[in-house]
C-alpha positions in Angstrom: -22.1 17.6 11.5 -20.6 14.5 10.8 -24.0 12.9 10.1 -24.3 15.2 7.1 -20.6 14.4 6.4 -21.5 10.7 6.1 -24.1 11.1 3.7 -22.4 13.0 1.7 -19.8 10.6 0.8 -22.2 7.6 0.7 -22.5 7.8 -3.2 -20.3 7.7 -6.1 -19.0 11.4 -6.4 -19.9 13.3 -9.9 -17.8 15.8 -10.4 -17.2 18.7 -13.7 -14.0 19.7 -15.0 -13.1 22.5 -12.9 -9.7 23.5 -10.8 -8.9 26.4 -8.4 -6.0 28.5 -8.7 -2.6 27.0 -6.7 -0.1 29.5 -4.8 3.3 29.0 -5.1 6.2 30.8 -2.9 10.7 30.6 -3.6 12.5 29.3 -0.3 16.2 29.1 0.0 17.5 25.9 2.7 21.3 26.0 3.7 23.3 23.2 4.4 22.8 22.0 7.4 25.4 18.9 7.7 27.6 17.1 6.1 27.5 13.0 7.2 29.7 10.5 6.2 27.7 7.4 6.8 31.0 5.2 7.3 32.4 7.0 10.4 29.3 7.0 12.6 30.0 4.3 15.2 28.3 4.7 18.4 24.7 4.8 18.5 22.1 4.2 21.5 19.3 3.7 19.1 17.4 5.3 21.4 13.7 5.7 20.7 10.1 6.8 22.1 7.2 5.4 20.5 4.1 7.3 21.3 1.0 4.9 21.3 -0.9 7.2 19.5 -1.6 7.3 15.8 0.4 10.6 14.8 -2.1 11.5 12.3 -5.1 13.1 13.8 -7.0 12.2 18.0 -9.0 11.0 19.4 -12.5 13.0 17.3 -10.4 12.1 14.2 -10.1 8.5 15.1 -13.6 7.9 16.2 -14.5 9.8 13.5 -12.9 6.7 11.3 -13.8 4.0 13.0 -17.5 5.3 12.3 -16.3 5.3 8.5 -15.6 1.9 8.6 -18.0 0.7 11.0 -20.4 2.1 8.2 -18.3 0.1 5.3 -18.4 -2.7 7.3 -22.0 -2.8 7.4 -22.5 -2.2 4.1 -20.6 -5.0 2.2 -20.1 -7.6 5.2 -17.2 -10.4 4.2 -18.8 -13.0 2.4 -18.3 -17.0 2.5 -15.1 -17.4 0.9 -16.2 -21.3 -0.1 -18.8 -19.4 -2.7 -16.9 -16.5 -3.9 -14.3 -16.5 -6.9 -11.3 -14.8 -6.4 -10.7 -11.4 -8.1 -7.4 -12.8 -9.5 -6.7 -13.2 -13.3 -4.5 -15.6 -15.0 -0.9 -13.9 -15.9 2.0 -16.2 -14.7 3.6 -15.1 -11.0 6.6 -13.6 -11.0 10.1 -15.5 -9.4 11.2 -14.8 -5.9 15.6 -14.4 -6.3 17.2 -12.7 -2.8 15.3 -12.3 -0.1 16.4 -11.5 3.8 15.4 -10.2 7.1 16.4 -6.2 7.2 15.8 -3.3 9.8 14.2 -5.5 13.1 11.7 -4.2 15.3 13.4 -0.8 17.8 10.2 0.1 19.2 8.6 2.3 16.2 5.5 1.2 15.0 4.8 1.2 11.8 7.8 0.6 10.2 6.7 2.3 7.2 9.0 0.7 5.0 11.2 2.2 2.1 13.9 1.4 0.3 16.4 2.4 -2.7 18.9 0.4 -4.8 21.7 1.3 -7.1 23.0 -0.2 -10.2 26.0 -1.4 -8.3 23.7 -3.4 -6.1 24.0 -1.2 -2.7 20.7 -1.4 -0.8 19.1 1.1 1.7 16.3 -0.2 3.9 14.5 2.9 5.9 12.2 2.1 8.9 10.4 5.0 11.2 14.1 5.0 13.0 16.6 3.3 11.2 18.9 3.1 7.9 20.0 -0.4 7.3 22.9 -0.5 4.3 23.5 -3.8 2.7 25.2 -5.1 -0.3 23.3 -7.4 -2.1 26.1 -8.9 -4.3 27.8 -10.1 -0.8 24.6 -10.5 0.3 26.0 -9.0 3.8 24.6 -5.9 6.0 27.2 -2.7 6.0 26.0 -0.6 8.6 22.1 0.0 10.8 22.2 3.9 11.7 19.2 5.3 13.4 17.6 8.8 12.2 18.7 10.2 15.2 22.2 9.7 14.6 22.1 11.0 10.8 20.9 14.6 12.1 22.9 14.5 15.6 23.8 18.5 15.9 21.2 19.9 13.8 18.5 21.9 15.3 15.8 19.4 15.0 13.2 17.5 17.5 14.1 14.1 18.1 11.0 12.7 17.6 12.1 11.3 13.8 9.4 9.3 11.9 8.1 8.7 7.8 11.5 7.8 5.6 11.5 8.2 1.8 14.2 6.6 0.1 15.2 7.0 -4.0 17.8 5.7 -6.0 18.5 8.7 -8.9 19.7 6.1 -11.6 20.7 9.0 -14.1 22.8 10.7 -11.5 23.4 8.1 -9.9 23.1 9.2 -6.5 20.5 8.5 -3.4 17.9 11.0 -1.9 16.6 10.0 2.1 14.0 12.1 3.2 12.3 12.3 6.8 10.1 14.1 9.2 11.4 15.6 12.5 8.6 16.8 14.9 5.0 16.9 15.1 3.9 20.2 16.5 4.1 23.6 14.8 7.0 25.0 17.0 9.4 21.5 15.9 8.1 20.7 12.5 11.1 20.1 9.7 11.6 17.7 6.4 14.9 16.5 6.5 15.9 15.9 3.6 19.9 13.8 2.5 21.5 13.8 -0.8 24.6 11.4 -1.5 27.6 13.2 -2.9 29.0 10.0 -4.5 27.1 6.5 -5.4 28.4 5.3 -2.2 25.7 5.9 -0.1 28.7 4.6 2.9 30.3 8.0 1.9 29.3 11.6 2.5 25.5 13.2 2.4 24.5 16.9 2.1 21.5 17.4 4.7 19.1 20.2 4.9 15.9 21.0 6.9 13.0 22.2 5.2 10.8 24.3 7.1 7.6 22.0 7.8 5.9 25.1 8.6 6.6 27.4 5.9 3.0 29.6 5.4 3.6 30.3 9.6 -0.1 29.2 10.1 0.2 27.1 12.7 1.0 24.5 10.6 2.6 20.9 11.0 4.2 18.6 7.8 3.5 14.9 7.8 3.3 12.4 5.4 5.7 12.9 3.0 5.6 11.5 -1.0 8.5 11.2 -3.2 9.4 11.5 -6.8 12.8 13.2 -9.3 12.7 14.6 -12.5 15.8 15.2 -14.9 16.6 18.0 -12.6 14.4 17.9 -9.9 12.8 16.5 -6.7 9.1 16.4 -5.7 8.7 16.8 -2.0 4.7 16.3 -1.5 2.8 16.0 2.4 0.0 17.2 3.9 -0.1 20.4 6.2 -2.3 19.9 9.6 -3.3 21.8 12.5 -2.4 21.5 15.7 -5.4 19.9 17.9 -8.9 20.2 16.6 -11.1 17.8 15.0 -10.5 15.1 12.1 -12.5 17.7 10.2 -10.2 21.1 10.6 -6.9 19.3 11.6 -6.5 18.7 7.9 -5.4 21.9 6.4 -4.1 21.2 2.7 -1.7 18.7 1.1 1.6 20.7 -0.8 4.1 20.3 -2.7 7.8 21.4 -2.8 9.6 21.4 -6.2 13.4 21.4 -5.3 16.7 21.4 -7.2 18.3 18.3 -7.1 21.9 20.0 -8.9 22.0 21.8 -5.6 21.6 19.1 -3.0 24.4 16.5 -5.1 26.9 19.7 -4.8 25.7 20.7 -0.8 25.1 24.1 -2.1 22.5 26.3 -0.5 18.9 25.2 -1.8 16.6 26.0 -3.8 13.2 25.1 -3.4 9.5 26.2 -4.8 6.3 25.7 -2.6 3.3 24.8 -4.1 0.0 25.4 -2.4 -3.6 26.1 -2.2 -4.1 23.0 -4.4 -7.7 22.2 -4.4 -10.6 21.4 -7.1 -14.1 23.1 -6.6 -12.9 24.9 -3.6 -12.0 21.6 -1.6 -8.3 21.1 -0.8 -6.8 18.1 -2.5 -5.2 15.3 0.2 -2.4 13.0 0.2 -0.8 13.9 -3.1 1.1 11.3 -4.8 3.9 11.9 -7.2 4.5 10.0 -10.7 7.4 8.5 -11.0 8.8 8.4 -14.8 10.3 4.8 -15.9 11.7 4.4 -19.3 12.1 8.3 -19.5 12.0 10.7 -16.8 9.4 13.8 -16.6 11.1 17.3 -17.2 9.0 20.3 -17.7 5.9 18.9 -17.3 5.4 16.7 -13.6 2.0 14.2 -12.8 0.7 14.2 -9.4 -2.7 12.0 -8.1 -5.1 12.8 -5.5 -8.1 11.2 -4.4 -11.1 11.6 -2.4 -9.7 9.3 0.0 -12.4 9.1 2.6 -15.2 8.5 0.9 -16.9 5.0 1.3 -17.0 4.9 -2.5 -16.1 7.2 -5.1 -15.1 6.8 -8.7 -12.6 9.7 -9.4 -8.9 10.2 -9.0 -7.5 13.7 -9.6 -4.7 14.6 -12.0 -2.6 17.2 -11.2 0.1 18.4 -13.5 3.0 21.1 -12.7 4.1 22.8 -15.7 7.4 24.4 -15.7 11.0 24.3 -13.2 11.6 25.6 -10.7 13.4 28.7 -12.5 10.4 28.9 -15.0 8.6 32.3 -14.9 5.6 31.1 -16.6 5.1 27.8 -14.4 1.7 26.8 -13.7 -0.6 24.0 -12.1 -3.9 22.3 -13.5 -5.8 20.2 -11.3 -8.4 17.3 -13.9 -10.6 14.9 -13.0 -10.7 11.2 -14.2 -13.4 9.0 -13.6 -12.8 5.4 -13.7 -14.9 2.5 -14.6 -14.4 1.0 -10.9 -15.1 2.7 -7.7 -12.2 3.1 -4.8 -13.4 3.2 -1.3 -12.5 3.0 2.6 -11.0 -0.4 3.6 -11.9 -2.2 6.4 -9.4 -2.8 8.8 -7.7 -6.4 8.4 -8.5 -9.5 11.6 -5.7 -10.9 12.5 -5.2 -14.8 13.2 -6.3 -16.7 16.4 -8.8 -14.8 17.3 -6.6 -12.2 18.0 -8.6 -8.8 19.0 -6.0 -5.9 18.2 -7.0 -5.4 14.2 -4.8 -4.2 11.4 -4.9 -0.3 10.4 -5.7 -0.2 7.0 -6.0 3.5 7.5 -8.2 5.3 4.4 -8.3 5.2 0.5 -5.1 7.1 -0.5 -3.3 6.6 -3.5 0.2 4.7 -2.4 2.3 4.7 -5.5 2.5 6.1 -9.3 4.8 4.9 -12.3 4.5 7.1 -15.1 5.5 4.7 -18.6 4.1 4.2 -22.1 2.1 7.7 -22.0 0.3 5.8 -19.3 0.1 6.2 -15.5 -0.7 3.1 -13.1 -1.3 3.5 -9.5 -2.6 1.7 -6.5 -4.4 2.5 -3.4 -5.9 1.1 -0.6 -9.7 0.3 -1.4 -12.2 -2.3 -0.8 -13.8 -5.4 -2.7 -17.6 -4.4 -2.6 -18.2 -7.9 -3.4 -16.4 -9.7 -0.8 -16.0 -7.2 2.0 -12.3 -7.2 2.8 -9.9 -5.2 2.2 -8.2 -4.8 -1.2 -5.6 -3.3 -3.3 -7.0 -0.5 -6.3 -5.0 -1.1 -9.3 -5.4 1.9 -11.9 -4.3 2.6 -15.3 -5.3 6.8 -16.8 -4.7 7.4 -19.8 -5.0 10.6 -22.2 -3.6 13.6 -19.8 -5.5 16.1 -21.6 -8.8 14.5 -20.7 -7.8 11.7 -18.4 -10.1 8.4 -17.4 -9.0 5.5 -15.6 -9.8 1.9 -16.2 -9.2 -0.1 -12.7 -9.3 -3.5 -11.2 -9.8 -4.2 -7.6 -7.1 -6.9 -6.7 -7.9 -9.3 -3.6 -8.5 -12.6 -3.0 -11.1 -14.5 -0.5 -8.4 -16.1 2.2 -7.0 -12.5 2.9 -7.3 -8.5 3.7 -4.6 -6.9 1.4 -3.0 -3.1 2.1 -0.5 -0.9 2.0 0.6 -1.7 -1.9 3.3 -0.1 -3.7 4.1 -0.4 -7.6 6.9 -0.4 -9.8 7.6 -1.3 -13.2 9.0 -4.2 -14.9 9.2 -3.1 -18.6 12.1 -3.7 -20.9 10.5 -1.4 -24.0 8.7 1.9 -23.7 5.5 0.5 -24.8 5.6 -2.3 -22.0 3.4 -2.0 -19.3 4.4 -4.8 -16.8 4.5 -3.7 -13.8 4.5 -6.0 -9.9 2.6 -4.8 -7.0 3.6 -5.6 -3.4 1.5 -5.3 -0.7 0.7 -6.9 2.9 -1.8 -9.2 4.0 -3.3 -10.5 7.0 -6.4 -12.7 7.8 -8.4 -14.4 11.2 -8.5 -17.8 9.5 -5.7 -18.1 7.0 -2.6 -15.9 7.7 -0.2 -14.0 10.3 0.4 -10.6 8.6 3.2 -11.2 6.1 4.3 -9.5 2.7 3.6 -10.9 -0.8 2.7 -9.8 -4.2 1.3 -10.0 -8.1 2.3 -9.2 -11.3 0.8 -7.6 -14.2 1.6 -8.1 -18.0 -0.3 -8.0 -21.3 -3.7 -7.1 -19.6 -3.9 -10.2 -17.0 -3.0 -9.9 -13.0 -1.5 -13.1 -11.8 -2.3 -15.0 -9.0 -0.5 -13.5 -5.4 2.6 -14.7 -4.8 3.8 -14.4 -0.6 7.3 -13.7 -0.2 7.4 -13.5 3.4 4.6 -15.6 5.8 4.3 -14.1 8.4 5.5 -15.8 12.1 3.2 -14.5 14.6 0.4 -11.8 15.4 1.7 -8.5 15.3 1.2 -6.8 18.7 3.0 -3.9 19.0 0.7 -1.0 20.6 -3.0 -1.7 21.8 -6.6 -1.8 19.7 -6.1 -0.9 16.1 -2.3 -2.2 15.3 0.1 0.6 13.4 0.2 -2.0 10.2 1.8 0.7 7.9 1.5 3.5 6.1 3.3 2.8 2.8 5.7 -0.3 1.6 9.0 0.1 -0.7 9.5 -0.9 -3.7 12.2 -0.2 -6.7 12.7 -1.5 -10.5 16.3 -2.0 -11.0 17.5 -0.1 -13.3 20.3 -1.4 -14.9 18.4 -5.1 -15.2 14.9 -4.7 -16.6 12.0 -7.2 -15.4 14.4 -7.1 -11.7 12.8 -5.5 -8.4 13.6 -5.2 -4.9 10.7 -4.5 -2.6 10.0 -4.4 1.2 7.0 -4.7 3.7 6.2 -5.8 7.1 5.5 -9.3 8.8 5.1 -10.8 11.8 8.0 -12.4 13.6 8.3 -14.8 16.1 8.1 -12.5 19.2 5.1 -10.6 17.9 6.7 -7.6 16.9 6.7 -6.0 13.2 9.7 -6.6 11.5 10.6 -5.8 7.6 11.4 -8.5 4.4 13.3 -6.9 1.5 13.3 -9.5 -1.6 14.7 -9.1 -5.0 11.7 -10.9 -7.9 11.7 -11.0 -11.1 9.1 -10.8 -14.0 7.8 -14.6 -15.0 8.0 -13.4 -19.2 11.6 -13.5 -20.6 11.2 -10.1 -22.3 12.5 -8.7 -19.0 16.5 -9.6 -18.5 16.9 -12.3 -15.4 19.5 -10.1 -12.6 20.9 -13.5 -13.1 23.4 -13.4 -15.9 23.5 -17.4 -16.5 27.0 -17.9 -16.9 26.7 -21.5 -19.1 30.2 -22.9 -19.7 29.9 -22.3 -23.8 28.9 -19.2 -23.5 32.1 -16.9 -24.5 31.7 -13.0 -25.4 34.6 -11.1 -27.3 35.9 -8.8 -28.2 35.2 -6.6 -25.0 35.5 -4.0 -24.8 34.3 -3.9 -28.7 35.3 -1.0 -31.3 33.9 -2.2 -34.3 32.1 -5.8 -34.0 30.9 -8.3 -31.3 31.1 -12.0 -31.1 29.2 -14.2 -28.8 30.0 -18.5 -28.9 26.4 -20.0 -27.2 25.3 -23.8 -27.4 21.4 -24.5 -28.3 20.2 -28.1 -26.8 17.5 -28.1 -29.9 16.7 -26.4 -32.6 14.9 -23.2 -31.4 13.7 -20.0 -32.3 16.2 -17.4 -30.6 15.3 -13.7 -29.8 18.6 -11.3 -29.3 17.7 -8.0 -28.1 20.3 -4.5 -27.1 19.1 -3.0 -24.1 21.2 0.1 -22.6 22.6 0.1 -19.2 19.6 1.6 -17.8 17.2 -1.1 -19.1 15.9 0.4 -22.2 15.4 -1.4 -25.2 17.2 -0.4 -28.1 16.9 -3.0 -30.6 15.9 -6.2 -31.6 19.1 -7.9 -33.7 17.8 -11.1 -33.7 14.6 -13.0 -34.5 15.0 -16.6 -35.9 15.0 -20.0 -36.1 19.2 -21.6 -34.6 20.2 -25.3 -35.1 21.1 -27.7 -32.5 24.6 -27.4 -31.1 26.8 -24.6 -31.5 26.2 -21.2 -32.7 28.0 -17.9 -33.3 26.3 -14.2 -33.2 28.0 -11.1 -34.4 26.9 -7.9 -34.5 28.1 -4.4 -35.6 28.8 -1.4 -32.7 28.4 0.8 -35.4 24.6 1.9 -34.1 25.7 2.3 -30.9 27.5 5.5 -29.1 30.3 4.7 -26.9 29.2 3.0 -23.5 28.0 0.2 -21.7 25.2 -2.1 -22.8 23.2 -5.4 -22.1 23.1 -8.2 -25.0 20.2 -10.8 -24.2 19.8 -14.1 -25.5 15.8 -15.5 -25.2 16.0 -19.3 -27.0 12.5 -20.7 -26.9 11.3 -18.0 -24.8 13.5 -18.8 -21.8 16.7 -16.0 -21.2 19.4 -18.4 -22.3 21.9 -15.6 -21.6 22.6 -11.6 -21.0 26.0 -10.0 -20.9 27.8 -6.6 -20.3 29.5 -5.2 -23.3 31.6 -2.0 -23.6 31.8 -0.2 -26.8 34.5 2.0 -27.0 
């Protein structure tokens, strides 16, 4: 069976337009618990870690390492002293805050995750902690295990896969995690902050992880919000069996965000029976909107993520609230002018015999911005046999394609990426990509990254190098299954992101950094406070003055962006004179609220400042 399995996926799939019919169901969660992150005090931390990937057994994983063995065979690493890198020439982007956050307590993998507000408050997630910080203070509020956050609820204690978002129109947070891995103790737990203090109170609820009462189990949850909504997506397996039939299908729940801000009962839609030519789609990945958020219309990718190489990446797109009578689901294909594939597992240094997981070819993140979608998976470089990260951009939703680039580089095995957007305009497409990287010559597992602007990938940039091996478990090390990541709203070309390394003791621990885009069309989160610099009135009612000093004479850019990060307007495009300068503007074009000015003087940000228009 799995001999005829194998050859099957050998090739590059070819694959028609055509899309089964998807179910979809109306469940009702009450609220299960109210927790006010501030008062929790003692906690025992406690935790089990089961040395067993939770995903699948034993046929599954020697169904795997078969996979890879075959990869393996087929494109063997090359000689790094003969190979060019697959690396482009954009500039790197800038490494600001950076800090250790939640430490190893005996999960493994961390699976990292993390959210950020405008005012700066940061939430790290591991498989069994919350760590709070503020980043202005640069100190840590409070660590809180999962456990603790649904003490008295009904729920296993076996507490795994955090999701963490930062709702910058509402601003509010959303945590999400699993509880239980059987079919009898099988929930999604899912948190939403009643305030932006994400130290306050938090409306919890437990979403059945069984709901179709097949025998089912929910794992792997992905994340995304709409104006109004949230996108719940996992993958529904059976208990036991082989790595074949313990897959079932992936799903999605559409839920009402309104609801779970308020702690009213809520209201969810299941989506289901999501497949294309009769084969269930897995590990569905929501789009995440930038510039504007998706409304009535939601993207979803899916891949054939198994397959040693294969050139197609599904779109799926939801049509329709969760109130909308008429809502439907279409399931397209786009092929893309690079194939994905399985990734070999990454060495790790000194000879050390317990390999990274790279696990298979699943699509990791999705930013939805300029009527373009850009993703990234875990692949392979054909060319150099290691591990890589698949970088894709699909365009034209009625009749999608993708073009791709497979990033990696000759001194490492990259996984695990995540993506998220740097763009100041609508039509920007700048984007940085963080992922992990280990090696047997050249590295300890550690975290790093690239950026992408104006068609170019830059070199990678390593925020955190790693200390030591990581050995956690035994054989194949738990590397990760996904890494955080998160633009910052309110300061376009600003992200905070988060992986795994290894520390000095050998365990996995997690590095959350704030970086910034290298081009000065993105605002600096560092608002350069230069001595001549003086902005007044402000608050403003009718006109705005802002005293600068120019060292030469220099052409000076001064763009409006609003307190989100979106570009507004361009007021300012000339050549200033040496010394001091004034700029006014009118409020006029501008409704009542906070903004961003930003001074660029020979394409450095001299300056951006806060102004309130009354």
């Amino acid at each position: 069976m799995y001999r005829k399995l194998l050859t099957f996926i050998l090739g590059i799939t070819t694959i028609a337009a055509m899309a089964q019919n998807a179910k979809q169901q109306k469940f009702s969660f009450p609220l299960q618990k109210i927790f006010i992150a501030d008062s929790s005090s003692i906690d025992w931390f406690a935790n089990v870690m089961n040395l067993e990937p939770i995903e699948g057994n034993s046929i599954y994983r020697k169904a795997m390492a078969e996979v890879k063995a075959e990869v393996e065979k087929r494109f063997p690493v090359q000689n790094s002293r003969f190979i060019k890198k697959n690396i482009q020439a954009a500039e790197p982007f800038t490494i600001n805050k950076q800090y250790q956050a939640n430490p190893f307590s005996g999960g493994s993998p961390l699976d990292n995750t993390l959210a950020v507000s405008n005012d700066g408050t940061l939430i790290s997630g591991s498989n069994t902690l919350m760590c709070f910080f503020d980043t202005q203070k640069d100190s840590l509020l409070k660590t809180i295990s999962l456990t603790t956050i649904t003490e008295g609820m009904p729920l296993s204690s076996h507490q795994y896969d955090p999701k963490l978002l930062y709702d910058h129109e509402k601003d509010r947070f959303i945590m999400v995690f699993l509880a239980g891995s059987d079919t009898v103790n099988t929930a999604i737990v899912v948190g939403f902050s009643q305030t932006k203090d994400p130290m306050g109170k938090w409306n919890f609820y437990a979403i059945d992880g069984n709901p179709l009462h097949d025998g089912s189990w929910f794992d792997y949850p992905a994340l995304c919000y709409t104006k109004d909504e949230l996108f719940i997506t996992g993958n529904l397996l059976k208990q036991g069996g082989t790595w074949q039939t313990s897959f079932k299908q992936s799903i999605i729940w559409q839920v009402d965000k309104a609801k779970g801000y308020q702690g009213d009962t809520l209201q969810t839609k299941l989506w289901y029976d999501i497949g294309f030519k009769d084969n269930p789609l897995r590990n569905i990945c929501p789009v995440q909107g930038v510039s504007t958020l998706q409304d009535e219309t939601i993207y979803l990718l899916s891949n054939r993520n198994f397959d040693i190489q294969n050139d197609t990446t599904f779109l799926i797109q939801v049509n329709g609230k969760l109130n909308t009578g008429s809502a439907s689901l279409n399931v397209k294909p786009a092929r893309a002018d690079k194939a994905y594939g399985m990734p070999p597992n990454a060495p790790q240094k000194a000879a050390f015999t317990n390999t990274l997981a790279t696990n298979d070819a699943r699509v990791l993140g999705a930013i939805l911005q300029n009527n373009k979608i850009q993703f990234v998976a875990n692949s392979i470089d054909t060319v150099i046999g290691k591990s890589a990260v698949y970088f894709g951009m699909m365009q034209n939703m009625s009749s999608p394609s993708v073009k791709a680039q497979i990033i990696s580089d000759t001194a490492y095995y990259f996984g695990y990426p995540n993506i998220a957007s740097t763009a100041t305009r609508n039509d920007d497409d700048q984007v940085i990509i963080g992922f992990e990287y280990s090696d047997y010559n050249n590295a300890n597992a550690g975290y790093g990254g690239i950026f992408y602007g104006n068609g170019q990938c830059s070199d990678y940039t390593i925020i955190k190098k790693g200390k030591n091996i990581i050995d956690v478990t035994w054989g194949n090390e738990r590397w990760g299954d996904y890494t955080g990541i998160q633009r910052k709203h309110n300061e376009p070309g600003t992200v905070w992101c988060c992986g795994t390394y290894g520390d000095s003791t050998k365990k996995n621990s997690t590095w959350v950094a704030s970086v910034y885009s290298p081009y000065p069309s993105s605002i600096s989160h560092r608002e350069k406070s230069i001595p001549t610099t003086r902005i007044y009135p402000n608050p403003a009612t009718e006109r705005v003055y802002i005293d600068f000093e120019a060292e030469k004479p220099a052409l000076t850019q001064v763009n409006i962006f609003d307190i989100h990060g979106r570009f507004i307007a361009q007021i300012v495009n000339q050549s200033v004179k040496k010394g001091k300068n004034q700029l006014s503007f009118a409020t006029q074009p501008l409704a009542a609220g906070t903004y961003i000015v930003q001074i660029v003087i020979g394409n450095k940000i001299y300056a951006s400042h806060k102004i309130i228009v009354n």
